[in-house]
N, CA, C and O atoms as a Maestro MAE file, in Angstrom:
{
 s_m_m2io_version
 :::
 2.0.0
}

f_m_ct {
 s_m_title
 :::
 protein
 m_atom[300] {
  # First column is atom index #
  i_m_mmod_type
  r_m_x_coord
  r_m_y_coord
  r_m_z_coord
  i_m_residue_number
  s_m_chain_name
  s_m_pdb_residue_name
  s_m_pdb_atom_name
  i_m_atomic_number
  :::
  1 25 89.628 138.674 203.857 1 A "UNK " " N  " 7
  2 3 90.354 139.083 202.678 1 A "UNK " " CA " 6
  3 2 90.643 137.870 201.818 1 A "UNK " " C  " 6
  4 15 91.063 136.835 202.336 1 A "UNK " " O  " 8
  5 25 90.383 137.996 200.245 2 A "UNK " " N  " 7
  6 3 91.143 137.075 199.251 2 A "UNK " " CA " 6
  7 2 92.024 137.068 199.361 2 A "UNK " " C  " 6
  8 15 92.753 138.059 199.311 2 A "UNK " " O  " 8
  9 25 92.433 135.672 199.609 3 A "UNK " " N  " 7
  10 3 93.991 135.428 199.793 3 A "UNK " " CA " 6
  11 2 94.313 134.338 198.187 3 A "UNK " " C  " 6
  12 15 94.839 133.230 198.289 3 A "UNK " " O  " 8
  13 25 93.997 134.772 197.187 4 A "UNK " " N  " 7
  14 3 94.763 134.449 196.132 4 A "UNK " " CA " 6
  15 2 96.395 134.752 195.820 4 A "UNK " " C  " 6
  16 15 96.932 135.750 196.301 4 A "UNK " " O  " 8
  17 25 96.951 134.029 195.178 5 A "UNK " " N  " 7
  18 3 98.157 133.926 194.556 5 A "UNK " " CA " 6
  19 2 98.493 135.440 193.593 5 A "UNK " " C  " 6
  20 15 97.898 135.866 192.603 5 A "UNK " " O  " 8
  21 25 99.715 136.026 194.363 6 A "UNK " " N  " 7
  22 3 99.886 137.017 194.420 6 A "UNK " " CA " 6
  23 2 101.602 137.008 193.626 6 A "UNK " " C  " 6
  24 15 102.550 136.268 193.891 6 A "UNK " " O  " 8
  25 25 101.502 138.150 192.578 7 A "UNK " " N  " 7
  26 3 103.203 138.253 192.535 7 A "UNK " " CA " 6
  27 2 103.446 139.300 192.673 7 A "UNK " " C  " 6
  28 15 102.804 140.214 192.155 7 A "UNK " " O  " 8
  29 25 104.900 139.510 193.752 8 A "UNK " " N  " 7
  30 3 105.141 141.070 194.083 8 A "UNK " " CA " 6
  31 2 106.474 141.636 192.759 8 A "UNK " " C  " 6
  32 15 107.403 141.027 192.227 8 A "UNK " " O  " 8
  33 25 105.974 143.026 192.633 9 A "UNK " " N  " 7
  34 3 106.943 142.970 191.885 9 A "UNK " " CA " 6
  35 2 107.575 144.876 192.656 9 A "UNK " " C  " 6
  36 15 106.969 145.734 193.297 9 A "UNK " " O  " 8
  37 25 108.898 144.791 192.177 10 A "UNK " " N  " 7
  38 3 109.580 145.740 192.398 10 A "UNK " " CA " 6
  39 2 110.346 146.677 191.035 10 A "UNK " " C  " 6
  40 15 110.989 146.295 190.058 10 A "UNK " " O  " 8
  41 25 110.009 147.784 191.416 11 A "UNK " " N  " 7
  42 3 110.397 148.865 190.085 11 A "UNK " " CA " 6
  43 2 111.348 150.122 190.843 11 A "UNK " " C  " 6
  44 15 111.461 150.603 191.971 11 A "UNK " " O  " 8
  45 25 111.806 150.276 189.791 12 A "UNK " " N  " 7
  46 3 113.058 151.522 189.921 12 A "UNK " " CA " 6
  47 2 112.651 152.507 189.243 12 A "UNK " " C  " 6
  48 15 113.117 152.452 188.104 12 A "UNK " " O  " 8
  49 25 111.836 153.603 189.454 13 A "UNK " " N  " 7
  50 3 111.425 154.536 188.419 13 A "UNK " " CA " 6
  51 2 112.341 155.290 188.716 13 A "UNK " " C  " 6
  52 15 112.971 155.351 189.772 13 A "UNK " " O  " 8
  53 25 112.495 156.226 187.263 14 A "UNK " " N  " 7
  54 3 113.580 157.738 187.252 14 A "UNK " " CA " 6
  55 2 112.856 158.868 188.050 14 A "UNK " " C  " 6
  56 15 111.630 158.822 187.949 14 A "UNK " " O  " 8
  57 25 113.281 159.713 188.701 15 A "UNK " " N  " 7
  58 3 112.883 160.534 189.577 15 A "UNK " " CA " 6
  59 2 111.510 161.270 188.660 15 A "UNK " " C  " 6
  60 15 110.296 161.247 188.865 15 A "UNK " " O  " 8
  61 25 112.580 162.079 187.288 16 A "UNK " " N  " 7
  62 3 111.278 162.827 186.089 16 A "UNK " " CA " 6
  63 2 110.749 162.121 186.089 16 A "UNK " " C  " 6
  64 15 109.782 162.820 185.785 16 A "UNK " " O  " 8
  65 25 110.026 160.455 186.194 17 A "UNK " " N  " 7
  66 3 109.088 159.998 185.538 17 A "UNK " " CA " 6
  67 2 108.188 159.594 186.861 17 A "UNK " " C  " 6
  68 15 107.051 159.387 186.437 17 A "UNK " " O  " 8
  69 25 108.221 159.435 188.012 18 A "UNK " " N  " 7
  70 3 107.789 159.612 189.290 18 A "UNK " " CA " 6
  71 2 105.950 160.393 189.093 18 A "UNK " " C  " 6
  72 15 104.860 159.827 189.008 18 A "UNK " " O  " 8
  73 25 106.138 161.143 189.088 19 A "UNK " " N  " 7
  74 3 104.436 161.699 189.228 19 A "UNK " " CA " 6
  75 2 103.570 160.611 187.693 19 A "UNK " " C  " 6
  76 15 102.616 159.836 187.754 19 A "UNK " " O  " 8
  77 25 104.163 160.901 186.859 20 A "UNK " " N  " 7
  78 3 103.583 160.184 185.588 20 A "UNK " " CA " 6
  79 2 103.196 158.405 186.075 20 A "UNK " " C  " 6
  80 15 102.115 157.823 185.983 20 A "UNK " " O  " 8
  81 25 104.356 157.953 186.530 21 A "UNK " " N  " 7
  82 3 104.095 156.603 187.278 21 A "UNK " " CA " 6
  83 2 102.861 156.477 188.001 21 A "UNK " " C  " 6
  84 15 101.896 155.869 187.538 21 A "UNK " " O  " 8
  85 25 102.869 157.194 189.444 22 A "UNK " " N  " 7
  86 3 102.252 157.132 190.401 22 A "UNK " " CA " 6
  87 2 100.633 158.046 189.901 22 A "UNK " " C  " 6
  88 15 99.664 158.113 190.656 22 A "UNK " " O  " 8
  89 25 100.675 158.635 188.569 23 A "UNK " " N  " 7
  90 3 99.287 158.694 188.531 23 A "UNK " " CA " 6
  91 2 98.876 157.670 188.065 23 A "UNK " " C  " 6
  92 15 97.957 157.124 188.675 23 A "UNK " " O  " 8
  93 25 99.433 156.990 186.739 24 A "UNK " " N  " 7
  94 3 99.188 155.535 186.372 24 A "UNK " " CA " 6
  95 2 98.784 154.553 187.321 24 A "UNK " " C  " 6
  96 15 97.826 153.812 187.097 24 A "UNK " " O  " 8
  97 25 99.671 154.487 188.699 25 A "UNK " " N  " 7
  98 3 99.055 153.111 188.624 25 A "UNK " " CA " 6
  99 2 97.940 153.691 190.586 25 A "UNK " " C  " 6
  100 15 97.973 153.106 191.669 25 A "UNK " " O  " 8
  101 25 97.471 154.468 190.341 26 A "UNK " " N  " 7
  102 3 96.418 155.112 190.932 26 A "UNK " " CA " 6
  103 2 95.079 154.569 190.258 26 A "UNK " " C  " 6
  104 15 94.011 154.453 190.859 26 A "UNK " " O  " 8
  105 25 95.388 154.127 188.381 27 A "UNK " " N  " 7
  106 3 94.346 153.411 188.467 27 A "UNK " " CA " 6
  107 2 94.121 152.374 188.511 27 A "UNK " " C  " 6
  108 15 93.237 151.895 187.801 27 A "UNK " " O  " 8
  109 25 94.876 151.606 189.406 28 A "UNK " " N  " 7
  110 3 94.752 150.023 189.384 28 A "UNK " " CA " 6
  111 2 94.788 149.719 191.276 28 A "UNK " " C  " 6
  112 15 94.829 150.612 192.122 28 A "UNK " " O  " 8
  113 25 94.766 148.613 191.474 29 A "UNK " " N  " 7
  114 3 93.708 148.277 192.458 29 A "UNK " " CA " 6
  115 2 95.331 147.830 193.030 29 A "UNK " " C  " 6
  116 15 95.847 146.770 192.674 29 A "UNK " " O  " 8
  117 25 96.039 148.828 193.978 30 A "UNK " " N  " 7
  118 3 97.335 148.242 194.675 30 A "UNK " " CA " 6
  119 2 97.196 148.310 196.021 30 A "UNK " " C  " 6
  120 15 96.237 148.745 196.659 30 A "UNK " " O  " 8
  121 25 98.392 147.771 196.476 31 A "UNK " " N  " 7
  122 3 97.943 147.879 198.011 31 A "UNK " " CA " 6
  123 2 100.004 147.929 198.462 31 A "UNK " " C  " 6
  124 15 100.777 147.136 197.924 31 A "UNK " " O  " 8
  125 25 100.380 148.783 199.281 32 A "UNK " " N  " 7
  126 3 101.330 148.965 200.111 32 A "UNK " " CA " 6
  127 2 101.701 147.780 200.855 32 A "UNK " " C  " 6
  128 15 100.965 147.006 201.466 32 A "UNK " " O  " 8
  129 25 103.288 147.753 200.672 33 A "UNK " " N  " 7
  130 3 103.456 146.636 201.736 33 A "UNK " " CA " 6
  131 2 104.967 147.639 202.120 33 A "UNK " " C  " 6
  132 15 105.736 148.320 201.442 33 A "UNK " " O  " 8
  133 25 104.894 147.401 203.072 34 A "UNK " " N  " 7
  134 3 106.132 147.868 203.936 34 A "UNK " " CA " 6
  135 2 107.036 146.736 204.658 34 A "UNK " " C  " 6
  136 15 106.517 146.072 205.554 34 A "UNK " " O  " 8
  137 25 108.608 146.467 204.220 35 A "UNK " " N  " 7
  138 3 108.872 145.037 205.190 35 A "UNK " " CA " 6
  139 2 109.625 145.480 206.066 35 A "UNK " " C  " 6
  140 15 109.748 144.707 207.016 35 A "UNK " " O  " 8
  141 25 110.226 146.481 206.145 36 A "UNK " " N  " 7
  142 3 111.332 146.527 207.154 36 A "UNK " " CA " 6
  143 2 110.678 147.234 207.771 36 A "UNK " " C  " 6
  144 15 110.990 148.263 207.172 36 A "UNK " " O  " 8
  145 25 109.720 147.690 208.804 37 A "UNK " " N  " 7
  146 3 108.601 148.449 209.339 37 A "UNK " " CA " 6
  147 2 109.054 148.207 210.603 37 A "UNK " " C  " 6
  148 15 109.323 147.023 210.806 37 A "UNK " " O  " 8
  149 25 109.256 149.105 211.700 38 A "UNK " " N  " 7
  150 3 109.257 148.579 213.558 38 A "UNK " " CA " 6
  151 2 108.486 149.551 214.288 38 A "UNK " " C  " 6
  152 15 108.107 150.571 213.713 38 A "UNK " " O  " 8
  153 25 108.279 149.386 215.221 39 A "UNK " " N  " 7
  154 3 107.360 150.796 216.167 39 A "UNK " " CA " 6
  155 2 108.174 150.708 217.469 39 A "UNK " " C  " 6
  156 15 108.225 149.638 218.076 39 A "UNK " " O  " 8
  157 25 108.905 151.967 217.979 40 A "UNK " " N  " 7
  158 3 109.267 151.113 219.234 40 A "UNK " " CA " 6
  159 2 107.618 151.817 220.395 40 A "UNK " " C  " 6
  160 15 106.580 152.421 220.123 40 A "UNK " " O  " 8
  161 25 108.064 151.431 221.293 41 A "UNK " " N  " 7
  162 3 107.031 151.296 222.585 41 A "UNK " " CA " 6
  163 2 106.169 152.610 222.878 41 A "UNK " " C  " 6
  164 15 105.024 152.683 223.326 41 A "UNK " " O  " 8
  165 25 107.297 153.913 222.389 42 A "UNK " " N  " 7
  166 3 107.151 155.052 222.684 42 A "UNK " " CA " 6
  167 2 106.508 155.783 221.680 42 A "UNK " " C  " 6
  168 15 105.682 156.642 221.989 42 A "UNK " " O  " 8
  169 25 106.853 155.491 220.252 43 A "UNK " " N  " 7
  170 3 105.907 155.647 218.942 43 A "UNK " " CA " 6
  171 2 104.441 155.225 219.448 43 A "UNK " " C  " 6
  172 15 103.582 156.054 219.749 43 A "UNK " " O  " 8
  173 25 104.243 153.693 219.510 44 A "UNK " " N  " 7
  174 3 103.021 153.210 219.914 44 A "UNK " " CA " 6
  175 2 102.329 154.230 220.957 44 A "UNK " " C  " 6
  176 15 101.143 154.547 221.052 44 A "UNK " " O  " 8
  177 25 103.183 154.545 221.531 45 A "UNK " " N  " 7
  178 3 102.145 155.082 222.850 45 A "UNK " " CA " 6
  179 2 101.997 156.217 222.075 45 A "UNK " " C  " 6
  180 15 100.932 156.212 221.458 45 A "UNK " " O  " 8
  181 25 102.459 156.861 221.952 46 A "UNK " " N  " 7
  182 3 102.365 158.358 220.670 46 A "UNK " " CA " 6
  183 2 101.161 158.172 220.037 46 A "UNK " " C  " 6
  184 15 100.164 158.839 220.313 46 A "UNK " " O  " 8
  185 25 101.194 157.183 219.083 47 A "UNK " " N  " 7
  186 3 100.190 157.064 217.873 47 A "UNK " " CA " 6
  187 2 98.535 156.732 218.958 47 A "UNK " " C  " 6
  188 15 97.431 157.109 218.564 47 A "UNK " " O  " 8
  189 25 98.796 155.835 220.562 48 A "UNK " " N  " 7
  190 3 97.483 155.548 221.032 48 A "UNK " " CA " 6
  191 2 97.186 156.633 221.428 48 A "UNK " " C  " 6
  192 15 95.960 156.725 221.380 48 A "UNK " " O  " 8
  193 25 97.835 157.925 221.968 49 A "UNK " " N  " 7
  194 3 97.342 159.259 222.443 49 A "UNK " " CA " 6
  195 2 96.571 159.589 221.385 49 A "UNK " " C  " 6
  196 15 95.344 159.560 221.482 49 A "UNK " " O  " 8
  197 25 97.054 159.861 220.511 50 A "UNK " " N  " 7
  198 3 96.693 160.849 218.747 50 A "UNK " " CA " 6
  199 2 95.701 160.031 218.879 50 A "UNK " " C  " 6
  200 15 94.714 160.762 218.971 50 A "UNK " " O  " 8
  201 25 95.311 158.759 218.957 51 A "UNK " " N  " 7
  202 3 94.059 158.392 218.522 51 A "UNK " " CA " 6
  203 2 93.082 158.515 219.182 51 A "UNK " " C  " 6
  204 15 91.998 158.502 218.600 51 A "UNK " " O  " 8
  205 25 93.138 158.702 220.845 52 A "UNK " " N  " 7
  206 3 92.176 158.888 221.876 52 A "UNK " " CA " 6
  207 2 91.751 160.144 221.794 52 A "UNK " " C  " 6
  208 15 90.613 160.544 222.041 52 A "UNK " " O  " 8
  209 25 93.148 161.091 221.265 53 A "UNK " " N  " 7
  210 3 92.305 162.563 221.468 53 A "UNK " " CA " 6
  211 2 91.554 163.169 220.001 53 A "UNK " " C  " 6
  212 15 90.835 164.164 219.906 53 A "UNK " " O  " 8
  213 25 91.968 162.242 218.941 54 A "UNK " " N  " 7
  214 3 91.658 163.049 217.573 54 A "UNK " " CA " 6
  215 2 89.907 163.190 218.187 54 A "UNK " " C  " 6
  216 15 89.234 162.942 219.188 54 A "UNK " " O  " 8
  217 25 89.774 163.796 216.724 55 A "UNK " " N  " 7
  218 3 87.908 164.000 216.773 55 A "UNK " " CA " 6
  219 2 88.112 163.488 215.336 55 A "UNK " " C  " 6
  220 15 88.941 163.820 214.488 55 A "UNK " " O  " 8
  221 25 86.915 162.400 215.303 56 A "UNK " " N  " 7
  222 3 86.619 161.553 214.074 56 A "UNK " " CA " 6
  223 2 86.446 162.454 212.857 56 A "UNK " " C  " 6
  224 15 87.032 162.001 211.874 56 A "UNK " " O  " 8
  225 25 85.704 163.787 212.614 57 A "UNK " " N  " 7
  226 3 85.504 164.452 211.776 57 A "UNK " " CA " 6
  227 2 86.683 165.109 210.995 57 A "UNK " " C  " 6
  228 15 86.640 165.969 210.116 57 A "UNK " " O  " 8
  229 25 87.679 164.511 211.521 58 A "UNK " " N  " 7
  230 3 88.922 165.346 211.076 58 A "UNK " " CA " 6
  231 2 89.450 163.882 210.592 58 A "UNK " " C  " 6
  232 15 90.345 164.131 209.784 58 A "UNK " " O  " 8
  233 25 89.319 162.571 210.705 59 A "UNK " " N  " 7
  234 3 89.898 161.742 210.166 59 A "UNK " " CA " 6
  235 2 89.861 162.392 208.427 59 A "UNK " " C  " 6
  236 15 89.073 163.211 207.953 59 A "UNK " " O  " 8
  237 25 91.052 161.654 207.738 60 A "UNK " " N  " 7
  238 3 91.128 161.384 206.116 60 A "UNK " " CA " 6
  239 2 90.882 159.975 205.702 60 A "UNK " " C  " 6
  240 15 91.429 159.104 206.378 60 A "UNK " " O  " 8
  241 25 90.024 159.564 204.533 61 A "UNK " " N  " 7
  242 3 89.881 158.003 204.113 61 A "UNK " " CA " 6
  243 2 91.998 158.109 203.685 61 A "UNK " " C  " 6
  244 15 92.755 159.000 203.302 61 A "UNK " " O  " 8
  245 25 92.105 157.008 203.963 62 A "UNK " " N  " 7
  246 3 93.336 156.193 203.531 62 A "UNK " " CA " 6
  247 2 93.260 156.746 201.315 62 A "UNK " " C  " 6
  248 15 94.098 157.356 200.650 62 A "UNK " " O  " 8
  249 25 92.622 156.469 201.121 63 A "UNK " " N  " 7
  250 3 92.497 157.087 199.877 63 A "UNK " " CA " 6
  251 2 92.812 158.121 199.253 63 A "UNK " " C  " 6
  252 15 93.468 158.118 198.211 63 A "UNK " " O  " 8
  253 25 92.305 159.283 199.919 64 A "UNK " " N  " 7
  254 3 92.424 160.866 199.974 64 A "UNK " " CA " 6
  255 2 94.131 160.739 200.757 64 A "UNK " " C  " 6
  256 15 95.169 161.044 200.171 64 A "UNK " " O  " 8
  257 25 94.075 160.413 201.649 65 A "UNK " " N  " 7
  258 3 95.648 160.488 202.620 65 A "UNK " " CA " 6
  259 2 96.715 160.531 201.764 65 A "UNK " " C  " 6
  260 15 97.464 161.487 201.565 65 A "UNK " " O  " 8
  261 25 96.748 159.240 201.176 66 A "UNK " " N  " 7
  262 3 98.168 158.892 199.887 66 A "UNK " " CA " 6
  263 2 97.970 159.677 198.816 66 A "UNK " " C  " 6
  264 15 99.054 159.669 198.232 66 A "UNK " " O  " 8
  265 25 97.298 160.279 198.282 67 A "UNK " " N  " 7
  266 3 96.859 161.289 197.401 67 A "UNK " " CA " 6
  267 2 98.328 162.281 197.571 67 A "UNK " " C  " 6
  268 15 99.046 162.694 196.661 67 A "UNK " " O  " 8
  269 25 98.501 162.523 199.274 68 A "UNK " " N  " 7
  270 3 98.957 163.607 199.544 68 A "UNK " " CA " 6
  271 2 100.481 163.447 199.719 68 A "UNK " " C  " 6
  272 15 101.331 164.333 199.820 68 A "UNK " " O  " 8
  273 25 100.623 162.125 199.732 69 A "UNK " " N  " 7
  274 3 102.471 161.825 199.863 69 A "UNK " " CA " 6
  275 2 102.722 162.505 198.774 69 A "UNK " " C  " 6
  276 15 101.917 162.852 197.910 69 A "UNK " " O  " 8
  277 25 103.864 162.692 198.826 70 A "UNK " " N  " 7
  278 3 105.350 162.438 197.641 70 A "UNK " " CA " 6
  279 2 106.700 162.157 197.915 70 A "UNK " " C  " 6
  280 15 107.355 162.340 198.942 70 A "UNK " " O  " 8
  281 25 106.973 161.734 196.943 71 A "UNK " " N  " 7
  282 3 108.348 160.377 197.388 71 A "UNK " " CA " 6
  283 2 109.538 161.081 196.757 71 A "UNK " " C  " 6
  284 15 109.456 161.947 195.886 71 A "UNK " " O  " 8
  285 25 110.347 160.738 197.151 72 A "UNK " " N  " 7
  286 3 111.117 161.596 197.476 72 A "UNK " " CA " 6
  287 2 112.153 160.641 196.940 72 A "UNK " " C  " 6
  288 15 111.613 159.547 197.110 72 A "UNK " " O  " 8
  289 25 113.800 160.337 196.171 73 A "UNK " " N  " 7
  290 3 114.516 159.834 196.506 73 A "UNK " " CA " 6
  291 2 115.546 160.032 196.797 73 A "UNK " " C  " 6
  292 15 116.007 161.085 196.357 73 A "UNK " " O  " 8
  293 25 116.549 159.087 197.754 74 A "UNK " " N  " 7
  294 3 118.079 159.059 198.243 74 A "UNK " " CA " 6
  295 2 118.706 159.783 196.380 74 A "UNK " " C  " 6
  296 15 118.442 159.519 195.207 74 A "UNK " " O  " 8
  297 25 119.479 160.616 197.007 75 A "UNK " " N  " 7
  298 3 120.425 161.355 195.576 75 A "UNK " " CA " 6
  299 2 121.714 160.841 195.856 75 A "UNK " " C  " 6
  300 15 122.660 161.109 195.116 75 A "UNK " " O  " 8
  :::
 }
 m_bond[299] {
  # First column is bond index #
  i_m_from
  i_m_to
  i_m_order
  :::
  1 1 2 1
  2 2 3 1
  3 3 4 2
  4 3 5 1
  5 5 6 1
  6 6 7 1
  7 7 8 2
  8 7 9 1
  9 9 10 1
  10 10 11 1
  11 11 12 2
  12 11 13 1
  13 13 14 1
  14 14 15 1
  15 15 16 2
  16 15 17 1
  17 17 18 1
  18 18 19 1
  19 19 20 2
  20 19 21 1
  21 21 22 1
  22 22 23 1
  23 23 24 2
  24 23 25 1
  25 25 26 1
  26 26 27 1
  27 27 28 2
  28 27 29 1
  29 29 30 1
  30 30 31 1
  31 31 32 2
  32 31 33 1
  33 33 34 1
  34 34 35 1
  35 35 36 2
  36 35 37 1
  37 37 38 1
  38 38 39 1
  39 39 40 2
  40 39 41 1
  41 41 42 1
  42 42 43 1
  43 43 44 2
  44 43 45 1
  45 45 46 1
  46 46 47 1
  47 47 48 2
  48 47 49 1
  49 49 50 1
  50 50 51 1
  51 51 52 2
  52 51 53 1
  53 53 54 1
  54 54 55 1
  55 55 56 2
  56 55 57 1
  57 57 58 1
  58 58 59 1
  59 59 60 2
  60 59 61 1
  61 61 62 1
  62 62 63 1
  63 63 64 2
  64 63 65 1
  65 65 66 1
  66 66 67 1
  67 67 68 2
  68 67 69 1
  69 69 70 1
  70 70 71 1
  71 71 72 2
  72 71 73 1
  73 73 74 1
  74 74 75 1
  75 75 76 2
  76 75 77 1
  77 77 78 1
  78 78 79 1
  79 79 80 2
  80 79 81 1
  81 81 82 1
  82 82 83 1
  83 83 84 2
  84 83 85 1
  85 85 86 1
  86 86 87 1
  87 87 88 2
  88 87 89 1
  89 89 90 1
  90 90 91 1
  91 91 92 2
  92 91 93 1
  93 93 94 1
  94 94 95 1
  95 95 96 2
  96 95 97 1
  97 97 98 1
  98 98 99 1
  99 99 100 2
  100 99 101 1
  101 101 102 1
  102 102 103 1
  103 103 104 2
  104 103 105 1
  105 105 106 1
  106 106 107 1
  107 107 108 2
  108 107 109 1
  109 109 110 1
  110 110 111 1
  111 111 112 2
  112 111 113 1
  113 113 114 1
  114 114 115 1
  115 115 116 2
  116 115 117 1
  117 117 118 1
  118 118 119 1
  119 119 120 2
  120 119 121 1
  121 121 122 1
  122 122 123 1
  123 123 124 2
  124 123 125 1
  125 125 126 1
  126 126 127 1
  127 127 128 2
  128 127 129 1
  129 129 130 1
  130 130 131 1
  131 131 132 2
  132 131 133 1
  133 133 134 1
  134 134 135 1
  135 135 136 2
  136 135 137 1
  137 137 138 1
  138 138 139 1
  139 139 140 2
  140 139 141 1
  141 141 142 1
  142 142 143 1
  143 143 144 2
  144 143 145 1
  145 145 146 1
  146 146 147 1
  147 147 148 2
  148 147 149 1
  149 149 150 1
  150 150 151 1
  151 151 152 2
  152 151 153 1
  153 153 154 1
  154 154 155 1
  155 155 156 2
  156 155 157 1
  157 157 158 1
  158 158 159 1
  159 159 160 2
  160 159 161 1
  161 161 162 1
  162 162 163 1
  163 163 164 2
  164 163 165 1
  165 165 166 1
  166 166 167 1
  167 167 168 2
  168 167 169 1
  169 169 170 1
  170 170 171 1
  171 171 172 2
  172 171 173 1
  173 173 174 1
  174 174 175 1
  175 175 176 2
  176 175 177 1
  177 177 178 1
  178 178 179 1
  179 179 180 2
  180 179 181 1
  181 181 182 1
  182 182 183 1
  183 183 184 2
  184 183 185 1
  185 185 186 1
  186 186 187 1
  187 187 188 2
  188 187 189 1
  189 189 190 1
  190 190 191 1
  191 191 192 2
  192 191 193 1
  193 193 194 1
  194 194 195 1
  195 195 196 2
  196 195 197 1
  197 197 198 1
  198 198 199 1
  199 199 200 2
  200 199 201 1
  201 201 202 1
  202 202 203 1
  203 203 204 2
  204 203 205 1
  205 205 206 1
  206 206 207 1
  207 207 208 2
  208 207 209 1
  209 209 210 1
  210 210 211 1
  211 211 212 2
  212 211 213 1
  213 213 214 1
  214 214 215 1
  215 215 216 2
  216 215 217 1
  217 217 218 1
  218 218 219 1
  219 219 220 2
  220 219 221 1
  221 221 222 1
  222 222 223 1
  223 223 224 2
  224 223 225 1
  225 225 226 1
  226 226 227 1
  227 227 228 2
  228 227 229 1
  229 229 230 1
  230 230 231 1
  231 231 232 2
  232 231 233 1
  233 233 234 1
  234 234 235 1
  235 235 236 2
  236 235 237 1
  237 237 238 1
  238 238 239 1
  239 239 240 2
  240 239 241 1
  241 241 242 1
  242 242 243 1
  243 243 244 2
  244 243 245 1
  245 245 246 1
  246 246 247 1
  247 247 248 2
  248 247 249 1
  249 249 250 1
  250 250 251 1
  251 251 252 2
  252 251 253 1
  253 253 254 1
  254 254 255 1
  255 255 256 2
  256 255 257 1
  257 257 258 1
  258 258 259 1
  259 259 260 2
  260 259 261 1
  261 261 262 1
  262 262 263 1
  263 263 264 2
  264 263 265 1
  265 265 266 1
  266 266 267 1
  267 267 268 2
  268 267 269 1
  269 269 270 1
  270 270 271 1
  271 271 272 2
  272 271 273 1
  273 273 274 1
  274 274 275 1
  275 275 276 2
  276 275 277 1
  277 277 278 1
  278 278 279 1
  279 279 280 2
  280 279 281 1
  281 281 282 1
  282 282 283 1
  283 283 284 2
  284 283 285 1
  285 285 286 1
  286 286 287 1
  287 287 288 2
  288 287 289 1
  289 289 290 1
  290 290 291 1
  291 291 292 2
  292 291 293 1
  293 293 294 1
  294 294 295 1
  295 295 296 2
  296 295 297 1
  297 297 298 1
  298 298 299 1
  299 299 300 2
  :::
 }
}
């Protein structure tokens, strides 16, 4: 991976303006970062089952996947 010089930036969108945002910047080349992220032991083992038993044909590209969130915020 390019590891060029990067600036993160952080935004507060209004809830109404939420879908309008997130189609916007669908066209630009972003990438997720998550910081406060943990797994405990028992998740992990969770997520290694799901992966031993899925069947590949049912995977989603990461692409199509986030397509399908929606965000939701604290009121």
């Amino acid at each position: 991976m390019n590891r060029e010089k990067m600036t993160q930036i952080t935004l507060n969108i209004p809830d109404e303006e939420l879908t309008f945002f997130m189609k916007l910047i669908e066209k630009f080349n972003y990438e997720t970062v998550i910081n406060d992220f943990s797994v405990s032991d028992e998740m992990k083992n969770l997520l290694d089952e799901r992966r031993l038993t899925s069947k590949v044909e049912n995977f989603v590209p990461w692409n199509e996947a986030k397509k399908q969130f929606s965000f939701k915020t604290e009121k």
